[in-house]
PAGU-117856 format. One record per residue: x, y, z of N, C-alpha, C in turn; residue number from 1; residue in three letters. Coordinates in Angstrom, 3 decimals, decimal comma, always signed. Layout:
{pt {X Y Z} {X Y Z} {X Y Z} NUM ALA};
...
END
This chain:
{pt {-5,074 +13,716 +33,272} {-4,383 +14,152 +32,072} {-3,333 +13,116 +31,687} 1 UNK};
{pt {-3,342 +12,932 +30,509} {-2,438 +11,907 +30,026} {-1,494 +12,898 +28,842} 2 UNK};
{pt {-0,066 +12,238 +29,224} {+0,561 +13,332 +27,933} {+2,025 +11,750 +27,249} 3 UNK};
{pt {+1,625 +11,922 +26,040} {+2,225 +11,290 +25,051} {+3,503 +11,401 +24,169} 4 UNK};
{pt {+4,085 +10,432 +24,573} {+5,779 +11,265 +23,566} {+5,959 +9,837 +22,656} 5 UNK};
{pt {+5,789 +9,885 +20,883} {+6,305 +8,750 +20,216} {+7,518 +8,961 +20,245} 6 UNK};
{pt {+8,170 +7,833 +19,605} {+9,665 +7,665 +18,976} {+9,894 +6,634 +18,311} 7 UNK};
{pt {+10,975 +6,612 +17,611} {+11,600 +5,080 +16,796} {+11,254 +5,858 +15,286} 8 UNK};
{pt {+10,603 +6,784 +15,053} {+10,399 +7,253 +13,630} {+11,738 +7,349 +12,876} 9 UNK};
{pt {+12,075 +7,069 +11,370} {+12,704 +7,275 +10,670} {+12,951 +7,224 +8,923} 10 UNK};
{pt {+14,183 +7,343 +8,660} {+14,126 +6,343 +6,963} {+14,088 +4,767 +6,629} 11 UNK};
{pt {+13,555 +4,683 +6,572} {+13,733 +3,354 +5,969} {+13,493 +2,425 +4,832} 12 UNK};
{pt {+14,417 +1,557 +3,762} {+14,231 +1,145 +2,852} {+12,741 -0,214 +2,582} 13 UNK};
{pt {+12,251 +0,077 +1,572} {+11,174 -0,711 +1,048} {+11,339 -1,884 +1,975} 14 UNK};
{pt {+10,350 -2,217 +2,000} {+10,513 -4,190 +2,878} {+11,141 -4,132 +4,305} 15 UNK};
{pt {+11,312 -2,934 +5,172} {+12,377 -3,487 +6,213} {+11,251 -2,864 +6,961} 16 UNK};
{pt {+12,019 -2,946 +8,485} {+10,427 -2,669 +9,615} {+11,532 -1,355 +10,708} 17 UNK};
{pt {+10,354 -1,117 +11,429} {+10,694 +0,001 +12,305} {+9,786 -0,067 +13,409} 18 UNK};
{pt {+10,161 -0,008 +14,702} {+8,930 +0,005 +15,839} {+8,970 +1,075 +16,724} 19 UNK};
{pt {+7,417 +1,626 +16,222} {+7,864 +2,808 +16,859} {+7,177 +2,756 +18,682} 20 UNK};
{pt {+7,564 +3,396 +19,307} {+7,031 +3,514 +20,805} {+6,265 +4,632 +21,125} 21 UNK};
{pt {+5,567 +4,648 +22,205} {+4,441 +5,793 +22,422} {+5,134 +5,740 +24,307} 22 UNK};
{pt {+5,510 +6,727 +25,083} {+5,459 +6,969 +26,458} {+4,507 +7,443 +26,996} 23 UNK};
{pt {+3,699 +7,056 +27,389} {+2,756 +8,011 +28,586} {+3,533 +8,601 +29,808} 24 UNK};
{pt {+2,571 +9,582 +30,475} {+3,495 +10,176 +31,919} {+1,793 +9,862 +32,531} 25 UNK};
{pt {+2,290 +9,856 +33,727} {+1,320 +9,544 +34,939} {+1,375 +8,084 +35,189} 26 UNK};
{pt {+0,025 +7,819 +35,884} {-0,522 +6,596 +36,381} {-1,732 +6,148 +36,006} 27 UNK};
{pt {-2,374 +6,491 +35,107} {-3,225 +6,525 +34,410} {-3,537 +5,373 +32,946} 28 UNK};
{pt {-2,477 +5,000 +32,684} {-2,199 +4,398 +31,057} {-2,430 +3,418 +31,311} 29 UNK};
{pt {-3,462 +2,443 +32,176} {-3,872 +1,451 +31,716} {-5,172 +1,243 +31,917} 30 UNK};
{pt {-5,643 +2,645 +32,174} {-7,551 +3,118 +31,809} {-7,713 +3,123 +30,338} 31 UNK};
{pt {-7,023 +3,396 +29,574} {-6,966 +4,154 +28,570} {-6,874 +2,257 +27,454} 32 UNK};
{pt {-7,909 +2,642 +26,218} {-7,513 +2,253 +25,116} {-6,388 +3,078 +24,713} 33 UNK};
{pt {-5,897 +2,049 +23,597} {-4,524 +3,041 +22,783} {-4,581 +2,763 +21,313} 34 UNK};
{pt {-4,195 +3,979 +20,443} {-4,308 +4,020 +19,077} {-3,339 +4,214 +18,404} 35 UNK};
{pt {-2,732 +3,875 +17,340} {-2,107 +4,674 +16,296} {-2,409 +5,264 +15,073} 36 UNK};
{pt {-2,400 +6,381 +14,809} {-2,730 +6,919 +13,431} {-1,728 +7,305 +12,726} 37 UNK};
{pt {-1,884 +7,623 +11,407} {-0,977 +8,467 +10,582} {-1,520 +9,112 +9,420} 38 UNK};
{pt {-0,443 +10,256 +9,135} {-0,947 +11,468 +8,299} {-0,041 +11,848 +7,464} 39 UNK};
{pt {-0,381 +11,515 +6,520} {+0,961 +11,966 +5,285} {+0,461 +13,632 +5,106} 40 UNK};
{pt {+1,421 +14,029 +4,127} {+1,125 +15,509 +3,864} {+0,218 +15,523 +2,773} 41 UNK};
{pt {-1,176 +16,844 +3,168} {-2,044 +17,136 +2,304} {-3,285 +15,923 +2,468} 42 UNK};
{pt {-3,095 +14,722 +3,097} {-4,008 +13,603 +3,261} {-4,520 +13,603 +4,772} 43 UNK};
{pt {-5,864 +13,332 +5,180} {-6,053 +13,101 +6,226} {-5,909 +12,059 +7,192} 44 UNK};
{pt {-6,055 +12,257 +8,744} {-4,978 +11,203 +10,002} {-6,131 +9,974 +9,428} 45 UNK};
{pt {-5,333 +9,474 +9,554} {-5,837 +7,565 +9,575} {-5,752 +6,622 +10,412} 46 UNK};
{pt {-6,702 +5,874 +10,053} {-6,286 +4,949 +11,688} {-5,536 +3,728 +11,079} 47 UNK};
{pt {-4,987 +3,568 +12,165} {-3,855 +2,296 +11,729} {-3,931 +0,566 +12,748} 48 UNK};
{pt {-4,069 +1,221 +14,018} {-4,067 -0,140 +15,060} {-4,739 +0,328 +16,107} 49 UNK};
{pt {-5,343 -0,604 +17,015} {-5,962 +0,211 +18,469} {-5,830 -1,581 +19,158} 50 UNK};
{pt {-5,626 -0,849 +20,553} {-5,004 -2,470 +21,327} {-6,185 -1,391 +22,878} 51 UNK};
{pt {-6,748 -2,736 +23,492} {-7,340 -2,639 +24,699} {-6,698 -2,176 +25,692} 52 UNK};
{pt {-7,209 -1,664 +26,808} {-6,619 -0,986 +28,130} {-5,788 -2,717 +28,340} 53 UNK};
{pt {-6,377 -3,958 +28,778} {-5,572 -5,189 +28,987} {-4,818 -5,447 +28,481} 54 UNK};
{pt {-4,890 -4,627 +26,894} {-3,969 -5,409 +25,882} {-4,340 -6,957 +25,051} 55 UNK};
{pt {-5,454 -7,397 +25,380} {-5,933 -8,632 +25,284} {-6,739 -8,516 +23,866} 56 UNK};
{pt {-7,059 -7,097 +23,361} {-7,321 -7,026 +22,210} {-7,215 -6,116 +21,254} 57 UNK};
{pt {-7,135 -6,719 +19,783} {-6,119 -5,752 +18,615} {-7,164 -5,734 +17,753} 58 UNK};
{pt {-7,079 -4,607 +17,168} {-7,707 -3,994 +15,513} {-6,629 -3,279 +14,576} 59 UNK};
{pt {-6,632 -3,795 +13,571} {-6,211 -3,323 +12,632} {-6,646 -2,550 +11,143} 60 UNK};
{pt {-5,977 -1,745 +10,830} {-6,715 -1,394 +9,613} {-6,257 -2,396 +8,663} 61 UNK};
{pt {-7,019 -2,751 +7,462} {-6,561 -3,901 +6,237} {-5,567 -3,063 +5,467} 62 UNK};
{pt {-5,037 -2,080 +5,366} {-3,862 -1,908 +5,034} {-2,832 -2,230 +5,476} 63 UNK};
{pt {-2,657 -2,451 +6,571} {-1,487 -2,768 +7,708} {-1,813 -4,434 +8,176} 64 UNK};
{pt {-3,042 -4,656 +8,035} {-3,167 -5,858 +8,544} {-2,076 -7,102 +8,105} 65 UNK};
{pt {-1,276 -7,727 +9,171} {-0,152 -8,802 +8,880} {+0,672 -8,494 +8,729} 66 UNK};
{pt {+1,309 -6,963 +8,718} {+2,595 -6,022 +8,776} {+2,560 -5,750 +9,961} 67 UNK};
{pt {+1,989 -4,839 +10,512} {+1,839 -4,276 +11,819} {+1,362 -5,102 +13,182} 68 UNK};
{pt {+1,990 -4,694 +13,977} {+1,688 -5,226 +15,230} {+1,599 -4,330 +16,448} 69 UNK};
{pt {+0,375 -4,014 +17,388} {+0,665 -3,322 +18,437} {+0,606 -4,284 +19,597} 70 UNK};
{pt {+1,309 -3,895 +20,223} {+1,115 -4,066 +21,435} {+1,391 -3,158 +22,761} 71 UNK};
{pt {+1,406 -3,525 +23,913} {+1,584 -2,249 +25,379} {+1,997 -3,073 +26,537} 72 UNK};
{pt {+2,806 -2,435 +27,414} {+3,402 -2,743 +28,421} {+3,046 -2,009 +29,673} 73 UNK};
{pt {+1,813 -2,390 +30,273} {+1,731 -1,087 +31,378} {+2,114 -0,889 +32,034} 74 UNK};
{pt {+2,922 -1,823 +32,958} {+3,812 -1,497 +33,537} {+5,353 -0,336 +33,437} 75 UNK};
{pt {+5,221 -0,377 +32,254} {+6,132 +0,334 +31,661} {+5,432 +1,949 +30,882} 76 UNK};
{pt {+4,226 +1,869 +31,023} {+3,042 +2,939 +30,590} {+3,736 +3,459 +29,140} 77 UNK};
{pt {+3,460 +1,972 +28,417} {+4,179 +1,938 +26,891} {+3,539 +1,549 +26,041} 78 UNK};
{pt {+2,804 +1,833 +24,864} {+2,829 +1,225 +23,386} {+3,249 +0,989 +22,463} 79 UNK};
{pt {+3,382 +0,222 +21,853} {+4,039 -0,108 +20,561} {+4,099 -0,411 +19,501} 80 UNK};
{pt {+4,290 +0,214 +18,247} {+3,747 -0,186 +16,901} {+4,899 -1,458 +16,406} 81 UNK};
{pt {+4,939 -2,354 +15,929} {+6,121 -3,248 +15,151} {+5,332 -2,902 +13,592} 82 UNK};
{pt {+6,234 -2,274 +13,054} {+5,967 -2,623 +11,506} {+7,067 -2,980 +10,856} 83 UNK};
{pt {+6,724 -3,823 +9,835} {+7,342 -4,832 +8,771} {+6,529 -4,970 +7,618} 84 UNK};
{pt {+7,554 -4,968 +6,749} {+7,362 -5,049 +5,130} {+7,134 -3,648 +4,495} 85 UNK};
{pt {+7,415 -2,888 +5,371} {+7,378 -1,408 +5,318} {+7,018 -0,769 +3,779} 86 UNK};
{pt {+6,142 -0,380 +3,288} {+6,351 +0,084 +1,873} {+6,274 +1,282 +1,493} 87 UNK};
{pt {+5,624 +2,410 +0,071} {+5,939 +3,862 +0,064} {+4,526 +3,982 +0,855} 88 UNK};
{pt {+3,456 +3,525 +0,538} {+2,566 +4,168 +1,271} {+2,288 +4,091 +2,942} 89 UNK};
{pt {+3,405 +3,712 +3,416} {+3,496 +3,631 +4,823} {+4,361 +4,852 +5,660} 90 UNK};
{pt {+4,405 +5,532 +4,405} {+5,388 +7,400 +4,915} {+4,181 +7,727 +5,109} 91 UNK};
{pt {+4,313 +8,312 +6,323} {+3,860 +9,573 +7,163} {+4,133 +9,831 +8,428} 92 UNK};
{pt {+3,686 +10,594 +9,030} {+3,755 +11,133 +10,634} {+3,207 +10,253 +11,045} 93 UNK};
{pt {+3,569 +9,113 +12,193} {+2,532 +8,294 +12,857} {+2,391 +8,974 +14,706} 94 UNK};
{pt {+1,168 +8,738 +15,046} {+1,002 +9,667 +16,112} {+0,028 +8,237 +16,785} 95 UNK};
{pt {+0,395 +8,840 +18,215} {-0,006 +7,797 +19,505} {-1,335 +8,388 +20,211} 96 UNK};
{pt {-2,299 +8,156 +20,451} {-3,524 +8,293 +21,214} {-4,446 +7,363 +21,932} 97 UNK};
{pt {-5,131 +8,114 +22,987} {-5,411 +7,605 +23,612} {-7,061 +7,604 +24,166} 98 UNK};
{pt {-7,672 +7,087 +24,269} {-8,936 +6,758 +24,603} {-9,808 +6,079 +25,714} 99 UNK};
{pt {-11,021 +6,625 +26,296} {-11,290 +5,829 +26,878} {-12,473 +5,240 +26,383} 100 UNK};
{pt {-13,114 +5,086 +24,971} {-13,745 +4,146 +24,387} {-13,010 +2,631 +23,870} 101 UNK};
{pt {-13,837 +1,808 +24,046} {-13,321 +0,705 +24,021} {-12,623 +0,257 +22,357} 102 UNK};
{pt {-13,579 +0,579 +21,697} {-13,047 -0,072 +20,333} {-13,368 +1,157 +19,543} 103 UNK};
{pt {-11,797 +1,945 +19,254} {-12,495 +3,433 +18,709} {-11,726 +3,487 +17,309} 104 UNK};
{pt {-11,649 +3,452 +16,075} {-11,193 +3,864 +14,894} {-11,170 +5,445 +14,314} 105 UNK};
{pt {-11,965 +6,140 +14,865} {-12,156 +7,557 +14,685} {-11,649 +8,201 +15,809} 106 UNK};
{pt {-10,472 +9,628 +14,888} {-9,628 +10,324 +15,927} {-10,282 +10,816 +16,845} 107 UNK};
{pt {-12,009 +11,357 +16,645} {-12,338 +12,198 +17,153} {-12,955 +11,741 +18,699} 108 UNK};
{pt {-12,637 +10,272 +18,731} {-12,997 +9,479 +19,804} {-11,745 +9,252 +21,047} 109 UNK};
{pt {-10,851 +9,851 +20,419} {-9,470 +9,860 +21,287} {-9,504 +11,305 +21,872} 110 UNK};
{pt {-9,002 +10,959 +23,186} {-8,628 +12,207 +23,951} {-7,608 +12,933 +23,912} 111 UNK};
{pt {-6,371 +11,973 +23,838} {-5,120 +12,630 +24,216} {-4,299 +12,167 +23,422} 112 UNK};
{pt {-3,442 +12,873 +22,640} {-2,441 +13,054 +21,084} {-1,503 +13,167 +21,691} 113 UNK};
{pt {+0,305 +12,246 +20,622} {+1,346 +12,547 +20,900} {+1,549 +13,915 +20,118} 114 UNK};
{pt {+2,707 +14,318 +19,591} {+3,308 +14,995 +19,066} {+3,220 +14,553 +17,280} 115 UNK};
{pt {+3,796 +13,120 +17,253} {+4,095 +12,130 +16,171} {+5,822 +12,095 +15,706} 116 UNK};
{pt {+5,809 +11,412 +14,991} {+7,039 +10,455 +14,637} {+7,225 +10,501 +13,475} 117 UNK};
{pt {+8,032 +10,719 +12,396} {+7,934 +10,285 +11,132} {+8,372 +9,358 +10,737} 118 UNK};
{pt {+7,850 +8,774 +9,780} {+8,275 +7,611 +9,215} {+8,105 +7,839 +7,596} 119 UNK};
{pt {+9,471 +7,688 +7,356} {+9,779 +7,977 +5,724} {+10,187 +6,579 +5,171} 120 UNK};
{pt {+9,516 +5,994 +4,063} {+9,975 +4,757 +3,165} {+10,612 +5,147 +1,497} 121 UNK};
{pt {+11,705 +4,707 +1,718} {+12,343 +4,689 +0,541} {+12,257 +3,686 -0,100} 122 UNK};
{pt {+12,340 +3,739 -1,679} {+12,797 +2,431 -2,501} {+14,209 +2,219 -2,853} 123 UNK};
END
């Protein structure tokens, strides 16, 4: 069992960045691919980034692509979103998951969900 807590969610103005973090608990978090999605209200979860159990490899969605950055620390049984250039369509709940398919873009391929984070962009 793997259990997930994001953070770093907040307000933030047009153009500026925010990074949010994902915690795992156990010993487990470096079996696991890792994902981020997000879900505005009334719209469905989206995928945003997915980084390898090594970390040695990244996907991005082309919305985010060259803003966003994930990366993970397993030692630290951590992920991490960096986003920059932040804009309105980058508000929503972003949520941390986890997988043990290798290269997964669809939620329904993830096992284990944080809570999520919000992330609100102002102009």
């Amino acid at each position: 069992q793997v259990q997930l807590v994001e953070s770093g969610g907040g307000w933030v103005q047009a153009g500026g960045s925010l990074r949010l973090s994902c915690a795992a608990s156990g010993r487990t978090f470096s079996s696991y691919s890792m994902g981020w999605f997000r879900q505005a209200p009334g719209k469905e979860r989206e995928f945003v980034a997915l980084i390898s159990r090594s970390g040695m490899s990244t996907y991005y969605a082309d919305s985010v692509k060259g803003r966003f950055t994930i990366s993970r620390d397993n030692a630290k049984n951590t992920v991490y979103l960096q986003m920059n250039s932040l804009n309105l369509d980058d508000t929503a709940n972003y949520y941390c998951a986890a997988t043990t398919n290798v290269a997964a873009t669809k939620p329904t391929l993830y096992d284990y969900w944080g809570q999520g984070t919000q992330v609100t962009v102002s102009s």
